[in-house]
C-alpha positions in Angstrom: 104.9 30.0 142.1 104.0 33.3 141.3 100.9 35.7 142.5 99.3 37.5 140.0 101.1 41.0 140.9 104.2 39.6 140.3 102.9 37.7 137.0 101.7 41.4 136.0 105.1 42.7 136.9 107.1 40.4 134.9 105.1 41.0 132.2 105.1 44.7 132.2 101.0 44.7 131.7 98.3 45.6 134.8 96.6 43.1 137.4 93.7 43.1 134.9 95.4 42.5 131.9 96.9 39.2 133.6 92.8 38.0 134.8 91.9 38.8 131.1 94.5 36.8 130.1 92.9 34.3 132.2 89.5 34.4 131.0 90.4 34.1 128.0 92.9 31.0 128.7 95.9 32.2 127.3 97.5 32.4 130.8 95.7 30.1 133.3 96.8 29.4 137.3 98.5 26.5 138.1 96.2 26.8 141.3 93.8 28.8 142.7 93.7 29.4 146.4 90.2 29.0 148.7 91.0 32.8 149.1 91.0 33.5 145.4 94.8 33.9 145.1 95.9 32.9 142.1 99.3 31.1 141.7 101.1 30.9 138.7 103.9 28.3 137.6 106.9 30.0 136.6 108.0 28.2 133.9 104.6 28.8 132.3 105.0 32.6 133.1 108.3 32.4 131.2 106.6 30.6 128.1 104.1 32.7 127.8 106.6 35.6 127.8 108.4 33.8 125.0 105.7 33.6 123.1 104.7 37.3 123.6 107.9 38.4 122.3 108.1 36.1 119.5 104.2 37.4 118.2 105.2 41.0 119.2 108.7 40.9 117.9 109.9 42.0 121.2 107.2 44.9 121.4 105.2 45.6 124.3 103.6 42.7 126.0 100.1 43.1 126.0 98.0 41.5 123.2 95.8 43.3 121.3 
């Protein structure tokens, strides 16, 4: 599982690029924490970062 620091890390892209991600369920938690900690799968992480390569043809990772 992965926190979403080291989600944003992976990524290349900012804290609040990976929560907009969330809101806008691209890239949802596989659990959220009574604390508020989100914890991502990593095999989800790594799809997602697929799939951002694939749509960016290996450009930056945000989405615009």
């Amino acid at each position: 599982m992965l926190t979403t620091g080291e989600v944003a890390n992976t990524l290349g892209v900012s804290k609040t690029t990976v929560l907009n991600y969330e809101t806008r369920g691209i890239l949802v938690p596989e659990r959220v924490l009574p604390s508020g900690r989100r914890l991502y799968s990593e095999s989800v992480v790594i799809e997602f970062l697929k799939s951002l390569k694939c749509q960016n043809g290996g450009k930056e990772n945000g989405i615009s």
